[in-house]
C-alpha positions in Angstrom: -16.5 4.0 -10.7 -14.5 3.5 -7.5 -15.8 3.0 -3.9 -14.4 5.8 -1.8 -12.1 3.3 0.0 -8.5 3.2 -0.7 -6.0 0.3 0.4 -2.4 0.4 1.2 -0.4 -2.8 0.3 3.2 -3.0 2.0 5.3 -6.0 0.2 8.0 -7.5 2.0 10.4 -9.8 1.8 11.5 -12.6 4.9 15.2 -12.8 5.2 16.3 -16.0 7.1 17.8 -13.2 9.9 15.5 -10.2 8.6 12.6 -8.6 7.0 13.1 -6.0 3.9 10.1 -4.1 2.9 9.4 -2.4 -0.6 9.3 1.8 -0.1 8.3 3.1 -3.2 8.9 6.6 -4.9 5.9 8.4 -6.6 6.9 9.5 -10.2 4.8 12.8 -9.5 6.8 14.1 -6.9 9.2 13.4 -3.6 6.8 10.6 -2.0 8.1 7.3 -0.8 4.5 4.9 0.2 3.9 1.8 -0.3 1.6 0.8 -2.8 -1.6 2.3 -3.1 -5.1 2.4 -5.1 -9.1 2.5 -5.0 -11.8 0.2 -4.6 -13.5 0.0 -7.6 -17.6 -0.7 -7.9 -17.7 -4.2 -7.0 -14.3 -5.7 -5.5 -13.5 -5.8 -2.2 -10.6 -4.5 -0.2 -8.3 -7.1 -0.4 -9.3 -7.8 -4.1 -8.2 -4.2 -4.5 -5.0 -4.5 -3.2 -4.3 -7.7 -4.9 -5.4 -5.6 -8.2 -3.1 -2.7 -7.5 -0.2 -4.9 -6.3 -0.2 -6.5 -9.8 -0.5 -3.6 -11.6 2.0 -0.9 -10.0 4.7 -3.9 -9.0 3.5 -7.5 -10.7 3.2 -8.8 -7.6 1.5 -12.3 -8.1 -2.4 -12.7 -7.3 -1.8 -15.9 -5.5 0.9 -13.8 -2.9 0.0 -14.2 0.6 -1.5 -11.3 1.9 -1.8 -10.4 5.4 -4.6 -8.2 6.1 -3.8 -5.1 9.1 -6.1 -4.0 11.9 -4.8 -0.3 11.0 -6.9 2.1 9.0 -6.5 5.8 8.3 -8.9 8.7 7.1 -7.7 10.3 3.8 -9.9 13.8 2.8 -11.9 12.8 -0.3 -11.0 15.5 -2.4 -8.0 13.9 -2.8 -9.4 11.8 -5.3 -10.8 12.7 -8.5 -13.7 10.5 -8.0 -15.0 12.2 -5.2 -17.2 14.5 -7.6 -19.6 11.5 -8.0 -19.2 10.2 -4.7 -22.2 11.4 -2.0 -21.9 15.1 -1.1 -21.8 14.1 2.7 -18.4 12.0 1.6 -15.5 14.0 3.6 -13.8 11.1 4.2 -12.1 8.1 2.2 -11.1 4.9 4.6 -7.9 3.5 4.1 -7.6 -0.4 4.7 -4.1 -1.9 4.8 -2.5 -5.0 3.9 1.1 -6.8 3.7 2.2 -8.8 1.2 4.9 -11.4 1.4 6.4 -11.6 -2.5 9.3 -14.5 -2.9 11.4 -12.6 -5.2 13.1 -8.5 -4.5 12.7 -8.1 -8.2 9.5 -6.2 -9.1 7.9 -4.4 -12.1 6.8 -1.6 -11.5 4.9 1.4 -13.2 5.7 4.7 -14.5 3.4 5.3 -11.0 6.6 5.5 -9.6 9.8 6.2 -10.5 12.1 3.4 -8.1 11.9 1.7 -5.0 14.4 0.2 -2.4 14.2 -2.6 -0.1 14.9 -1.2 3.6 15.0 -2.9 6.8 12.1 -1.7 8.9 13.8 1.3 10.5 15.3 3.1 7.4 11.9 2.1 5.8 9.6 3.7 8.5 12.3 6.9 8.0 11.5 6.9 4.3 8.1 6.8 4.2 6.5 10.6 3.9 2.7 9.5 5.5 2.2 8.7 9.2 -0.6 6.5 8.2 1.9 4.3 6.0 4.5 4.6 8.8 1.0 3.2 11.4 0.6 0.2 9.0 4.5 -0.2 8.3 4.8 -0.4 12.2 1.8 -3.3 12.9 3.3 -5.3 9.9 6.8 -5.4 11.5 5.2 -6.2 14.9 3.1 -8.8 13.5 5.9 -10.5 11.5 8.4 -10.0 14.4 6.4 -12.9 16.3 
């Protein structure tokens, strides 16, 4: 059973004169995110988003992953699970994470149906939630330096 904690994993990739992050459009409908899952029973966050990574885009377990001060409320029933989650559970935390991957080419899952490498402004104009735009926005900052 999953935690009610989601994460948020934003890949990117470091140009020698820019960075290209990974927007990615939801099979279910017209939502570009990054990548996103639950927290199940006993992993942690960032073992999470290194699970999710893999399985939505193959990104490599052994990726560096730089883990983001920004975290966002999602409502809990959102999420299926929420039914055997605590009645008082209104909310689900969000943690976020970027993940640098080596090659553009990814695999990913009939969870979504493309996704595009952007520079960080067409990328922050793609994505459809502020809280991704938030975490896309700290990444870039933190990378910048």
């Amino acid at each position: 059973m999953r935690q009610p904690i989601n994460v948020l994993v934003l890949p990117y990739y470091n140009l020698e004169d820019e960075i290209h992050y990974a927007i990615f459009k939801r099979s279910d409908g017209d939502i570009y995110q990054g990548l996103a899952g639950g927290v199940e029973d006993n992993e942690t966050p960032l073992i999470a988003a290194k699970r999710e990574a893999f399985e939505e885009a193959k990104i490599p377990f052994d990726s560096f992953y730089l883990p983001l001060d920004t975290t966002s409320s999602l409502p809990a029933v959102i999420f299926e699970d929420h039914i055997h989650w605590p009645e008082e559970t209104y909310v689900v935390k969000e943690v976020c994470f970027g993940v640098e991957v080596l090659s553009k080419a990814l695999d990913i899952s009939l969870e979504h149906e493309n996704y595009k490498w952007m520079n960080y402004e067409d990328a922050h104009h793609y994505l459809t939630f502020e809280s991704n735009k938030i975490a896309l926005w700290e990444l870039h900052e933190r990378l910048k330096k």
